[in-house]
C-alpha positions, 0 to 999 in steps of 0.5 A, a space after each residue: 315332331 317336324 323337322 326343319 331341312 335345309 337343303 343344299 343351295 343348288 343353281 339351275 345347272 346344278 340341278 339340271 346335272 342332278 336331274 339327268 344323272 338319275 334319269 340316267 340311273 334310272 332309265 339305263 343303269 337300273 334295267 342293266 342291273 336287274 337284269 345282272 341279278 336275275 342271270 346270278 339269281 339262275 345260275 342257282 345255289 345263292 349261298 355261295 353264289 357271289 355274281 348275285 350278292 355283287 349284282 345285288 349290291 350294284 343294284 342296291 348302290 343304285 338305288 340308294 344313290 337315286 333316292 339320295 339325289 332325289 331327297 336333294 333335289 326335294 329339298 334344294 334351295 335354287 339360287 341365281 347365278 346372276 350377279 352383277 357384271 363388276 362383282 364375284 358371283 356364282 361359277 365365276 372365277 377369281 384370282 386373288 392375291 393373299 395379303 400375307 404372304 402376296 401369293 396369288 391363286 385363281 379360284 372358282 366360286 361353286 354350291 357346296 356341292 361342287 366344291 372341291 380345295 383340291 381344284 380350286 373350287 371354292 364352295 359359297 358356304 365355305 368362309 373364303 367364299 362368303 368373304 368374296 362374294 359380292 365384291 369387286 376388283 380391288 376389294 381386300 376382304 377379310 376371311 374370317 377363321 377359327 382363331 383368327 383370319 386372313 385378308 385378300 385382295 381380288 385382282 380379277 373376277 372372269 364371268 366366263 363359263 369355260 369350266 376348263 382346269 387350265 383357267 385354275 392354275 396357280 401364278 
């Protein structure tokens, strides 16, 4: 029986960051923590010997870890950040303003693996991020939800790449 495995849709910088946290795991994390299991493993009696089941099991998250990044990176959909200099794109932040109440709120549109509400990282496959993408300033878009939806209206896209949280404050 084959399965059909959709990856996570990743931009170059986002595989390029993925890459580099196992080589890290791997070339520097993963000699450390063999290292660690074998002092414990020396230091004899293993039936009550916790330094070695706690470096065992650092050892054992770091693998797992490789492997998860690994089968991500295997299976990952590599996107464009491009995008047309007057519409909402990837890595670009947004300040939109919410029709019904006039809130206004300054996001970032991100994979789905950066995404994160608490930052206002907003994911592409989140339905506020698919209502944006696309558009341009002075656009209302409609997000669709369960039972209903809301309307916003872009204000402003900034194609800057700074990453800092000062850009993401709220107004």
């Amino acid at each position: 029986m084959a399965f059909n495995v959709k990856g996570e849709d990743l931009t170059p910088g986002d595989v390029e960051k993925i890459q580099a946290e196992i080589d890290h795991r791997k070339l520097e994390l993963r000699p450390k923590l063999i290292e660690e299991v074998k002092e414990a493993r020396a230091q004899g009696d293993l039936s009550e010997n916790f330094e070695y089941y706690a470096a065992k099991k650092a050892k054992n998250e770091n693998e797992s870890r490789i492997g998860y990044l690994e089968r991500m990176l295997k299976f990952a959909n590599v996107i464009s950040e491009d995008s047309a200099a007057d519409e909402v794109g990837m890595n670009n932040f947004v300040t939109v303003e919410f029709l019904e109440d006039g809130e206004k709120e300054k996001i970032k549109i991100v994979t789905s693996i950066r995404g994160d509400s608490l930052k206002n990282y907003i994911s592409i496959e989140s339905p506020f991020g698919k209502a944006l993408l696309g558009h341009k300033v002075g656009d209302v878009c409609k997000v669709n939800i369960p039972g209903g939806g809301y309307e916003v209206k872009i204000l402003e896209i900034d194609k800057s790449s700074d990453d800092s949280e000062d850009k993401l404050k709220s107004f």
